[in-house]
RODO-2510 file (C-alpha; in nm, 4 decimals, decimal comma):
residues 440
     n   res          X          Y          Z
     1     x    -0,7854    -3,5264     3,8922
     2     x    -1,1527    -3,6335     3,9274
     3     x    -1,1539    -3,5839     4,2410
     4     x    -1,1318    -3,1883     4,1924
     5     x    -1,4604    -3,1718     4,0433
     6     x    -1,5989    -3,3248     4,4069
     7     x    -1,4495    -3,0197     4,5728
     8     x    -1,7293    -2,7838     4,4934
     9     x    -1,9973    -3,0853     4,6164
    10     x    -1,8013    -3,1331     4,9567
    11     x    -1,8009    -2,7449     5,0054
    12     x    -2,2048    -2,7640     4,9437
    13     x    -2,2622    -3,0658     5,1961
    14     x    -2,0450    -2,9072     5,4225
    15     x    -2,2107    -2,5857     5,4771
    16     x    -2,5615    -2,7226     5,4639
    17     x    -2,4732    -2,9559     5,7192
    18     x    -2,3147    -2,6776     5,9694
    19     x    -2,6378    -2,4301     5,8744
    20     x    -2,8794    -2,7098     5,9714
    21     x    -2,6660    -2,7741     6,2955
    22     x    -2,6574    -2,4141     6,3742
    23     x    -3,0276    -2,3429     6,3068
    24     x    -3,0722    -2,6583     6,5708
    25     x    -2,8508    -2,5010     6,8078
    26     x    -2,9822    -2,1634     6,8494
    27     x    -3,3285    -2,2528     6,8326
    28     x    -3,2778    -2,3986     7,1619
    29     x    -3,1754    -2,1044     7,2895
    30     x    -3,4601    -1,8832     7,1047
    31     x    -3,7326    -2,1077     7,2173
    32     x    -3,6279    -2,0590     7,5901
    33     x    -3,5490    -1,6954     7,5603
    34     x    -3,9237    -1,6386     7,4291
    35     x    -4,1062    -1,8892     7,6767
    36     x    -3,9091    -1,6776     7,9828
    37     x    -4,0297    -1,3483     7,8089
    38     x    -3,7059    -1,1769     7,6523
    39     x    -3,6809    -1,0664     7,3388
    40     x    -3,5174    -1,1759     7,0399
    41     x    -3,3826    -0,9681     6,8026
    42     x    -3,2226    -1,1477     6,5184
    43     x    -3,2087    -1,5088     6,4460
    44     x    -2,9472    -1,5412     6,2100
    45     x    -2,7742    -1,8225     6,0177
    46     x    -2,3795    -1,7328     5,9611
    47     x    -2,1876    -1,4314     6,0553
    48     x    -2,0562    -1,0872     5,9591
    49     x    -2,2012    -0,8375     5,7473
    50     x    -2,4225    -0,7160     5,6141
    51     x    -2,6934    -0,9432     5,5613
    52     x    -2,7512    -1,1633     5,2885
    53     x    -3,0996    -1,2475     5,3097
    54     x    -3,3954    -1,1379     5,5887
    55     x    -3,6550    -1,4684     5,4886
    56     x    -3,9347    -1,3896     5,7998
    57     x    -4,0298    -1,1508     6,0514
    58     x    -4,2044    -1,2751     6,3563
    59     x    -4,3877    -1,0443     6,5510
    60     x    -4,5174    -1,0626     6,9025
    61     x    -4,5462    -0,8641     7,3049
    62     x    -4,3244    -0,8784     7,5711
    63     x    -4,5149    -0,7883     7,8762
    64     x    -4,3793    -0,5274     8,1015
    65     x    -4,4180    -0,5284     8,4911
    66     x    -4,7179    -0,3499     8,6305
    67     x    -4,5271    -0,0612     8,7551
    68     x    -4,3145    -0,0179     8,4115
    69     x    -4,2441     0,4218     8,3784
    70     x    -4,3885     0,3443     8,0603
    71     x    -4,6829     0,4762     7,8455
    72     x    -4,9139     0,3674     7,5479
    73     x    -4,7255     0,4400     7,2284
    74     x    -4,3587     0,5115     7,4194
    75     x    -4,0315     0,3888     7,1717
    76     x    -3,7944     0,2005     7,4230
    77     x    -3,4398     0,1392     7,2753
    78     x    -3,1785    -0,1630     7,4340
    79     x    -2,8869    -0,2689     7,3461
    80     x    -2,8249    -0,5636     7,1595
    81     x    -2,5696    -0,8650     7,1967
    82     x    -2,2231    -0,8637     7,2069
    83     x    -1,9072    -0,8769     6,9744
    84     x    -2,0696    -1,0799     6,6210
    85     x    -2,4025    -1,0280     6,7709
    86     x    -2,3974    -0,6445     6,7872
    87     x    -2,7017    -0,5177     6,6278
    88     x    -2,6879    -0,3168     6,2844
    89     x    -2,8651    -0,0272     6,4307
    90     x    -3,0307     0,0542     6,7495
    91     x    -3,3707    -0,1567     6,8263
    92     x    -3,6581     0,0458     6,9771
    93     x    -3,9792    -0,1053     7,0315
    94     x    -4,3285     0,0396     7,1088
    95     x    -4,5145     0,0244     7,4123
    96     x    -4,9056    -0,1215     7,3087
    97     x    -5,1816    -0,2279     7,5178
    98     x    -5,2893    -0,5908     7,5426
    99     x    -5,5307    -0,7745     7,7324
   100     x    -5,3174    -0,8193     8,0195
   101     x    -5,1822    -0,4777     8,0007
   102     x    -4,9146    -0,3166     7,8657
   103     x    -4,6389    -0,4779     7,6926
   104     x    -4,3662    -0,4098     7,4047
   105     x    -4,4357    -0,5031     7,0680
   106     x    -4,1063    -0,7039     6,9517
   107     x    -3,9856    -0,8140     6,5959
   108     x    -3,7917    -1,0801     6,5344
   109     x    -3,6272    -1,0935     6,2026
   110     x    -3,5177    -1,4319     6,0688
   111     x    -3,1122    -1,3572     5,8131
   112     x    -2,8922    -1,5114     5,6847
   113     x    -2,5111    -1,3767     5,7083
   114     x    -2,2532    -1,3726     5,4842
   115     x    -2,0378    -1,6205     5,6735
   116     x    -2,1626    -1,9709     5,6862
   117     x    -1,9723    -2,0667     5,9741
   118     x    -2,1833    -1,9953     6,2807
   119     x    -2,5218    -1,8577     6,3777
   120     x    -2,6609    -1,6503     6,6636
   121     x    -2,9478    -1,4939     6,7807
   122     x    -2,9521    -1,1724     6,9363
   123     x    -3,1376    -1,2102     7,2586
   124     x    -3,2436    -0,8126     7,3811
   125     x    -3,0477    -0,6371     7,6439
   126     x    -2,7345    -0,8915     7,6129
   127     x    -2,4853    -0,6375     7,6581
   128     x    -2,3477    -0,5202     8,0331
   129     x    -2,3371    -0,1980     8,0717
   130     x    -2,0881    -0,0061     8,3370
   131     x    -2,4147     0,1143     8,5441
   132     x    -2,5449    -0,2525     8,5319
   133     x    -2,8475    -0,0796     8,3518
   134     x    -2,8717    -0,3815     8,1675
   135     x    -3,0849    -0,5471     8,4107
   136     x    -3,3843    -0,3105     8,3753
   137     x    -3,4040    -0,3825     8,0004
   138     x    -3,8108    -0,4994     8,0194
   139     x    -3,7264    -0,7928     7,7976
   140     x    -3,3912    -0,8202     7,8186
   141     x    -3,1535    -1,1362     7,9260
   142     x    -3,0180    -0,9446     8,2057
   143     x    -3,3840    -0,8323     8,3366
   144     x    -3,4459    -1,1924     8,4219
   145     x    -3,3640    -1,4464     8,7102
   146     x    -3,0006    -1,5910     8,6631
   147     x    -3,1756    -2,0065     8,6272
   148     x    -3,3426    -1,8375     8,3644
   149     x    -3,0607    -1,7727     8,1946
   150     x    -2,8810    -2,0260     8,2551
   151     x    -3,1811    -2,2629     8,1525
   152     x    -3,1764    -2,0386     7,7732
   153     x    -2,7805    -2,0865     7,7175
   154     x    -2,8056    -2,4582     7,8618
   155     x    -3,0856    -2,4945     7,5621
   156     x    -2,8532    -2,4803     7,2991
   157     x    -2,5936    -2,7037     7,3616
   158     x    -2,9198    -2,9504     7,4360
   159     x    -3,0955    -2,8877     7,1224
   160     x    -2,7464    -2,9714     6,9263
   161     x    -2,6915    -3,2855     7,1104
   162     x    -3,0789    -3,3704     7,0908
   163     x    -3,0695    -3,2875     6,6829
   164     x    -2,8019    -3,5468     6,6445
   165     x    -2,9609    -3,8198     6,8420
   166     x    -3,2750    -3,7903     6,6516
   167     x    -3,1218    -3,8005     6,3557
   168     x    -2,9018    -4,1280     6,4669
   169     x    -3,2415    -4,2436     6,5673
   170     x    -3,4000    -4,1925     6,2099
   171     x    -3,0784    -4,3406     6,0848
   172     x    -3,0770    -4,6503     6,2971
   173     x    -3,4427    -4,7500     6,2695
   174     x    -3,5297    -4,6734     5,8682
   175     x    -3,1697    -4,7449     5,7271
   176     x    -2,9847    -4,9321     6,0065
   177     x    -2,6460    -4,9688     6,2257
   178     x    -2,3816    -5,1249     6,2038
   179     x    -2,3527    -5,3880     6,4978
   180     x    -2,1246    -5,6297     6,6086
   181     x    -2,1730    -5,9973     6,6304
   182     x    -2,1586    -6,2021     6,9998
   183     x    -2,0360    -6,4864     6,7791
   184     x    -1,6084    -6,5706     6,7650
   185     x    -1,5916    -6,5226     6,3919
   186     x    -1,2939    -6,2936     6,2842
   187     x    -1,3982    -5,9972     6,0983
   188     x    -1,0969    -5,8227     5,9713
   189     x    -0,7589    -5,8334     6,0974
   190     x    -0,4699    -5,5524     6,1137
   191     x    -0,1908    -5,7408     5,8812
   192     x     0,0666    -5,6583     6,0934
   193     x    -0,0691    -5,7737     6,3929
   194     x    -0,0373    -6,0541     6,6089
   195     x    -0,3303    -6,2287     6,4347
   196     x    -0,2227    -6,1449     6,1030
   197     x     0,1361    -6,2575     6,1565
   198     x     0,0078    -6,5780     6,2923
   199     x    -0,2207    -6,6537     5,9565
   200     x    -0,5214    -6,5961     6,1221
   201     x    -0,7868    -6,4791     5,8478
   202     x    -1,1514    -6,2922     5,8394
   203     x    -1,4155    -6,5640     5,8739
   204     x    -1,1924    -6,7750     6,1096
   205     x    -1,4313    -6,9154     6,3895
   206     x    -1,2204    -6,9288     6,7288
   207     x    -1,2865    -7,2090     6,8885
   208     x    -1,0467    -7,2124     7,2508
   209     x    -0,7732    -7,0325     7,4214
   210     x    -0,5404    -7,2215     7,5800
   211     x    -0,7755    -7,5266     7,5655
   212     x    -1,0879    -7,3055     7,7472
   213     x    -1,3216    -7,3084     7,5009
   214     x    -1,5025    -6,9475     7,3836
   215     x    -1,8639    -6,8809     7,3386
   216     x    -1,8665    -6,4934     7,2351
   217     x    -1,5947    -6,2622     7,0631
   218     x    -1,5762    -6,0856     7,3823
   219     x    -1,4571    -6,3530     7,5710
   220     x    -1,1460    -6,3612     7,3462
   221     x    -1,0932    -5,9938     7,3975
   222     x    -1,0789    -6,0117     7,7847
   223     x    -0,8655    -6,3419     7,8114
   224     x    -0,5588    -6,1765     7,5538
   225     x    -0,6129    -5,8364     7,7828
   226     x    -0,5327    -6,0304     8,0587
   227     x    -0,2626    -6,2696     7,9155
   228     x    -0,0856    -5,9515     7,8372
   229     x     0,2177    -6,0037     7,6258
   230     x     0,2244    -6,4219     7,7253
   231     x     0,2192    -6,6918     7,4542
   232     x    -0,1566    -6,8005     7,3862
   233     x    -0,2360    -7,1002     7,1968
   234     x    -0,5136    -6,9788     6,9692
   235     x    -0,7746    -7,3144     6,8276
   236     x    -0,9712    -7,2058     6,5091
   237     x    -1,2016    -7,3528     6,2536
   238     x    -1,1255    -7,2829     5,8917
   239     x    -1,3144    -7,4865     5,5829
   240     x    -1,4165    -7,7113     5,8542
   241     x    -1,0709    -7,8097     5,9251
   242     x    -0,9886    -7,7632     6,3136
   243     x    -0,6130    -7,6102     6,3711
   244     x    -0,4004    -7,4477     6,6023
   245     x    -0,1332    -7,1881     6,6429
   246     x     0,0224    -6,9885     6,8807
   247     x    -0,0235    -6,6033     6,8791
   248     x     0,1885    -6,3399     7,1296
   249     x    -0,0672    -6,0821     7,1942
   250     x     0,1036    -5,6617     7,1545
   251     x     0,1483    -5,5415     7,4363
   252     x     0,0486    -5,2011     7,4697
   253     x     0,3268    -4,9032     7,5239
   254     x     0,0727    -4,6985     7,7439
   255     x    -0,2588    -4,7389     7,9126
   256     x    -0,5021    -4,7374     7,6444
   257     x    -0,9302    -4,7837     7,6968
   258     x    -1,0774    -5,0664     7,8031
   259     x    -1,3463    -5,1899     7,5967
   260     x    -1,6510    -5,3048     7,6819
   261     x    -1,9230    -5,5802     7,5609
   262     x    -2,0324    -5,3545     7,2970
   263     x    -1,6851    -5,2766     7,1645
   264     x    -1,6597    -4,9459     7,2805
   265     x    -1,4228    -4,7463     7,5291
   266     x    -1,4591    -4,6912     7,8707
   267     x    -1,3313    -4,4226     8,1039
   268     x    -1,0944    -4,7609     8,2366
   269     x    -0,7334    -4,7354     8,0953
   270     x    -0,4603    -5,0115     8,1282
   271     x    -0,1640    -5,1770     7,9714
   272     x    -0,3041    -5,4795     7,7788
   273     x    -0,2829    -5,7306     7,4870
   274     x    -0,4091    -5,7527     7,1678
   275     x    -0,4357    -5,9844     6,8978
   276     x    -0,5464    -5,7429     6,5895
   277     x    -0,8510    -5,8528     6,5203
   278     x    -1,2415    -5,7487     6,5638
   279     x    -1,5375    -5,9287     6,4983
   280     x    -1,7955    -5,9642     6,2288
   281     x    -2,0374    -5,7011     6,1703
   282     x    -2,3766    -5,6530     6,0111
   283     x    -2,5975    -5,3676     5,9282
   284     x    -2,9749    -5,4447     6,1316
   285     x    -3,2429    -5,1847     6,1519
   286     x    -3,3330    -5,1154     6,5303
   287     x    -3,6810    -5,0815     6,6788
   288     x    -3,7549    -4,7165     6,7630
   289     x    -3,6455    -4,7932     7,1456
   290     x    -3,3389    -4,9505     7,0915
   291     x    -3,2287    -4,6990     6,7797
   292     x    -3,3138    -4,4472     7,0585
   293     x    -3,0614    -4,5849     7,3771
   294     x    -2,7855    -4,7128     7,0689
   295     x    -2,7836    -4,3433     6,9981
   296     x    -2,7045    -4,1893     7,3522
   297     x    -2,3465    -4,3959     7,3431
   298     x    -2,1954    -4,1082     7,1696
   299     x    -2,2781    -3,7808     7,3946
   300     x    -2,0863    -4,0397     7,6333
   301     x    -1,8158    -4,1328     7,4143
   302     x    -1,7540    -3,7730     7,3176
   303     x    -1,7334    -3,7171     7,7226
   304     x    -1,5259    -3,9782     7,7411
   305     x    -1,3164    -3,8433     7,4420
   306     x    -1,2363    -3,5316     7,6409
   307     x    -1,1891    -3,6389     7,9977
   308     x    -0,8974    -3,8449     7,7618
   309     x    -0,7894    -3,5359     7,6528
   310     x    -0,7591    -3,3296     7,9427
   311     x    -0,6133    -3,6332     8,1359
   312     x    -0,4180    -3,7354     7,9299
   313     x    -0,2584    -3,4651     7,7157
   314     x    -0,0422    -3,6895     7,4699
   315     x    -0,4097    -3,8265     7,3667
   316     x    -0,5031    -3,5287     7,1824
   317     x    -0,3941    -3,5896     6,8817
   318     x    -0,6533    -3,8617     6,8170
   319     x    -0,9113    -3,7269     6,9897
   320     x    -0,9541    -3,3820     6,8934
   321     x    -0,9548    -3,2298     6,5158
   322     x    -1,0252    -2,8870     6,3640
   323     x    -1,1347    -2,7738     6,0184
   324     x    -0,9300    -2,9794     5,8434
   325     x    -1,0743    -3,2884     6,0062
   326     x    -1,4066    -3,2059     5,9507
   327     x    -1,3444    -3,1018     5,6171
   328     x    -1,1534    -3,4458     5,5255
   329     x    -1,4606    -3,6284     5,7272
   330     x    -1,7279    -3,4192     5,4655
   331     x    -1,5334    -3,5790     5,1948
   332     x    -1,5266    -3,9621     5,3300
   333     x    -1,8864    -3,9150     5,4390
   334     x    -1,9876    -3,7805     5,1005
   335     x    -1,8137    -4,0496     4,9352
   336     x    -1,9382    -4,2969     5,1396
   337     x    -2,3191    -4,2009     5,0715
   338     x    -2,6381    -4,0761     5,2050
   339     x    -2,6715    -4,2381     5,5171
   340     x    -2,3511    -4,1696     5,6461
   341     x    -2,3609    -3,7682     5,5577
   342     x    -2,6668    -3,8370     5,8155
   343     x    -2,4249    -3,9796     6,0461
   344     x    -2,1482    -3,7705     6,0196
   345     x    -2,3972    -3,4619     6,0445
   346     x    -2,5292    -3,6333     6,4023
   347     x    -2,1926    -3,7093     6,5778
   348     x    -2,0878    -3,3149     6,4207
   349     x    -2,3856    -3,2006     6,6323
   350     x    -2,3272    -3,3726     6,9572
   351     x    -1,9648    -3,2914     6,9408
   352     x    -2,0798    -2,9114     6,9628
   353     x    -2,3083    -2,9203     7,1725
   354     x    -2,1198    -3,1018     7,4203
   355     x    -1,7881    -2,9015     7,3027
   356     x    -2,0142    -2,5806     7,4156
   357     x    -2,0620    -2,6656     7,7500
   358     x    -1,7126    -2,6193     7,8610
   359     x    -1,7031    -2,3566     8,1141
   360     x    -1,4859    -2,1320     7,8677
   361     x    -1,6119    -1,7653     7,8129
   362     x    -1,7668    -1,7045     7,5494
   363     x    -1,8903    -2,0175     7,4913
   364     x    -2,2300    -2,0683     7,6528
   365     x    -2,0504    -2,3167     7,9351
   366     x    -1,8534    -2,0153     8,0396
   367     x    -2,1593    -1,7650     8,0536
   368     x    -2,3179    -2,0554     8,2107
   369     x    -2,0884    -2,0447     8,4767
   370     x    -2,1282    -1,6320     8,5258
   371     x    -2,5298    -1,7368     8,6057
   372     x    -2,4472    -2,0093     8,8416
   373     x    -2,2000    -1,7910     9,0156
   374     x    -2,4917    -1,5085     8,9985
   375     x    -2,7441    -1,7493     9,1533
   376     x    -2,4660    -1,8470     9,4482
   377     x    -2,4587    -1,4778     9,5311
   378     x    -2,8498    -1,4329     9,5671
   379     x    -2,8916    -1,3031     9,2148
   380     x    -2,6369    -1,0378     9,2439
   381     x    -2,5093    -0,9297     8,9117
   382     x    -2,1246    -0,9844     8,8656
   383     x    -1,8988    -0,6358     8,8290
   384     x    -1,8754    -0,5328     8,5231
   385     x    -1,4471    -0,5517     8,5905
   386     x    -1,4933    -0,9298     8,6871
   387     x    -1,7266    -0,9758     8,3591
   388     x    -1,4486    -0,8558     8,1752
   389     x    -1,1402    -0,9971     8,3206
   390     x    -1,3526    -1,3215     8,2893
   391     x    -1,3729    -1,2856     7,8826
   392     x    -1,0334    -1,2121     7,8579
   393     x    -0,9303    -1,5318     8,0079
   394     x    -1,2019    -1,7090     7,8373
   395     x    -1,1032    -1,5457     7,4994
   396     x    -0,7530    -1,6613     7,4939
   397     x    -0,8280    -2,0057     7,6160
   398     x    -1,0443    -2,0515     7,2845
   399     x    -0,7953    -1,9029     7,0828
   400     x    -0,5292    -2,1755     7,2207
   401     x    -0,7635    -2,3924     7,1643
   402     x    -0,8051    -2,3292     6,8099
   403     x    -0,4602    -2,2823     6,7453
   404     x    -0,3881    -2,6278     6,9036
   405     x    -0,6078    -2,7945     6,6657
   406     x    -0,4974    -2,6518     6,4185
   407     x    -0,2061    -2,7450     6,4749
   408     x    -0,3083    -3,0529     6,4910
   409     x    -0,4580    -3,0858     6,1509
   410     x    -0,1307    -2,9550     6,0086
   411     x     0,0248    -3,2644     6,1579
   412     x    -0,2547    -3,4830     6,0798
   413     x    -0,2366    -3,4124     5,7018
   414     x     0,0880    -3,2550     5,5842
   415     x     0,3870    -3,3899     5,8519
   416     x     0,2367    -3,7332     5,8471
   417     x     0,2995    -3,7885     5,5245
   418     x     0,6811    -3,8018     5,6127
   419     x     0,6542    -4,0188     5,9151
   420     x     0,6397    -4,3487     5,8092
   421     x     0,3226    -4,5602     5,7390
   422     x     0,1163    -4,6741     6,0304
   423     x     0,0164    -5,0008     6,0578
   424     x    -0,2488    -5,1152     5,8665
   425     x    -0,6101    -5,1106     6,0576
   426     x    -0,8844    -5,3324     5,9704
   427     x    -1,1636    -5,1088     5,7991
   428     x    -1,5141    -5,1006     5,8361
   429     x    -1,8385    -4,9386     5,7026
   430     x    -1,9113    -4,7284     5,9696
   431     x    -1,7936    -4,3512     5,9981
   432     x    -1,8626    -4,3008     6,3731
   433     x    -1,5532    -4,4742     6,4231
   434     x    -1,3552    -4,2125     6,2297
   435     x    -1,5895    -3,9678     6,3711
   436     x    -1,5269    -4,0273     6,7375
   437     x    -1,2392    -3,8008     6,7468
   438     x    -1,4160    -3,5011     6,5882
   439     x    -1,5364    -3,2839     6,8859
   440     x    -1,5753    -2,9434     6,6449
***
């Protein structure tokens, strides 16, 4: 019942965390959009309408080309974004006079929507028109060289999965991470597993396999992977007293990762042995350096994560999640303090930003895609026929998308709780490892 009142908290953490990963996310692409010269509209923080809150306007030129049909004091309208993003009203701006000549006074206003489940801003001129007059918008997306645009949509996905490292970096060098120990000392073990059947216990030091002696925890890893499902005679040191016992590694049903040194998957799946057991851990604070490279595992695990899933379709399930997921990983992060809301709020952010880079319209990957194929044809704008047939298909892949994970989460947290129990898994204080599987 107490756990009702922490409802209301997780709702809070939740949405700050997603407006702070939004604002990150399209002030990559506002940044880029100004530095090329197009203007920006709105920058807004959730979605629908009307607005909630205008906090700042920003005002500032565009310049227009020497031979712009334009005079001194001249209102110029343009159309706005698409879908969401449509403006409220139609934008004009006036033509002024600057030191380099003339150039259109733009405004951009700073909001906050009713919505808080998304963000945009409104770059000008974002909307294709039938008579491609979008591309003589002075100041508009369209108006400018397809890199350029490709460089502004490629921002934001970069500035979400650059926001998370920093803040894993922060994390890692102030606070700390948690990181596994070279030495053979058992850390926790899955009851049910080979290990645990066998009696073997946290704070067991391995000493041998089969008589070959072991230095690092790693070295007991590979030699079960490749035993398989064969017989191992396992030495160990316990209260000083040396003993022995034989252990027959679980053998996989299906190719699963191979880990690495570090502990961590690689893109290298096979059938293999395992024990049930992982090594000790401790939390150490990193030097800036090293809190810097720990942090760029995850873009690559998340890479991983989804080469898994397109691969290897049956894998979905525990690598992808949707709201659900994220809301039950606000909870366990909440409850689990500070420092991991900071954690859980960095993998969150470099699970969208990578998750946006698929080349699915309308995510920025897919209008990514439109620019590259733009740049392939010598800058030629694509019809406005392909444009459209090209959002179509885009749309309903994210809609099966969605509906998949959703799916998903109905599995994950009402069918499960028929099925019966999984097998126990050791636990330990770190949330990326729940978090892994979280790509939105």
């Amino acid at each position: 019942m107490a756990q009702i009142f922490l409802y209301p908290l997780y709702a809070l953490v939740l949405v700050t965390v997603l407006s702070i990963l939004v604002a990150a996310h399209e002030y990559g692409h506002y940044i880029f959009a100004r530095l090329f010269g197009m203007g920006a509209e709105e920058f807004a923080i959730g979605m629908g309408k009307p607005r909630v809150l205008t906090w700042l306007r920003r005002t500032y030129t565009v310049p227009l080309p020497a031979d712009a049909p334009y005079r001194e004091g001249e209102m110029v309208s343009a159309s706005g974004g698409m879908g969401f993003e449509s403006a409220d009203k139609p934008v004009q701006s006036e033509v002024v006079r600057t030191h380099q000549g003339l150039a259109l006074a733009e405004t951009t206003e700073f909001t906050v929507r009713p919505w808080p489940v998304g963000g945009f801003v409104r770059i000008k001129g974002m909307m294709p028109e039938e008579d491609g007059s979008e591309t003589k918008i002075p100041g508009g997306f369209y108006s400018k060289a397809p890199w350029k645009r490709f460089i502004v949509l490629l921002a934001g996905p970069a500035f979400s999965v650059l926001a998370g490292i920093l803040l894993l970096t922060g994390l890692y060098t102030t606070y700390g991470s948690m990181q596994s120990k070279e030495e053979p000392v058992i850390g926790a073990v899955v009851r049910d597993g080979a290990a645990g059947k066998a009696g073997l216990k946290p704070d067991d030091r391995i000493l041998a396999l089969d008589g070959k002696p072991v230095a690092r925890f790693y070295d007991v890893l590979t030699t079960v992977r490749e035993k398989g499902g064969q017989k191992i005679v396992l030495t160990y040191e316990r209260n000083g007293q040396r003993k022995d016992v034989t252990v027959v590694p679980t053998l996989d049903t299906a190719p699963t990762p191979v880990m690495d040194e570090r502990f961590e998957p690689t893109t290298e799946t096979r059938v293999q042995g395992k024990l049930g057991l992982t090594p000790m851990r401790e939390l150490k604070r990193l030097s800036v350096v090293q809190a810097w490279s720990d942090a760029w595992r995850f873009p690559v695990l998340t890479v991983k994560g989804l080469w898994t899933t397109f691969t290897q379709p049956s894998q979905a399930r525990e690598n992808l999640g949707g709201p659900g997921t994220i809301v039950a990983a606000t909870a366990a992060a909440v409850n689990s303090g500070f420092a991991t809301v900071i954690q859980f709020a960095a993998l969150l952010s470099i699970s969208v930003g990578i998750m946006n880079l698929l080349p699915i319209f309308p995510l920025d990957g897919g209008q990514m895609m439109v620019a590259i194929a733009e740049m392939l044809r010598g800058g030629k704008r694509l019809s406005i026929r392909v444009q459209n047939l090209v959002g179509t298909i885009g749309f309903a892949l994210v809609v099966t998308l969605f509906a998949g994970v959703i799916l998903i989460d109905v599995d994950r947290f009402v069918f499960s709780k028929f099925r019966p129990k999984p097998v126990e898994k050791p636990i330990e204080f770190d949330i990326s490892d729940k978090m892994k599987d979280i790509q939105r």
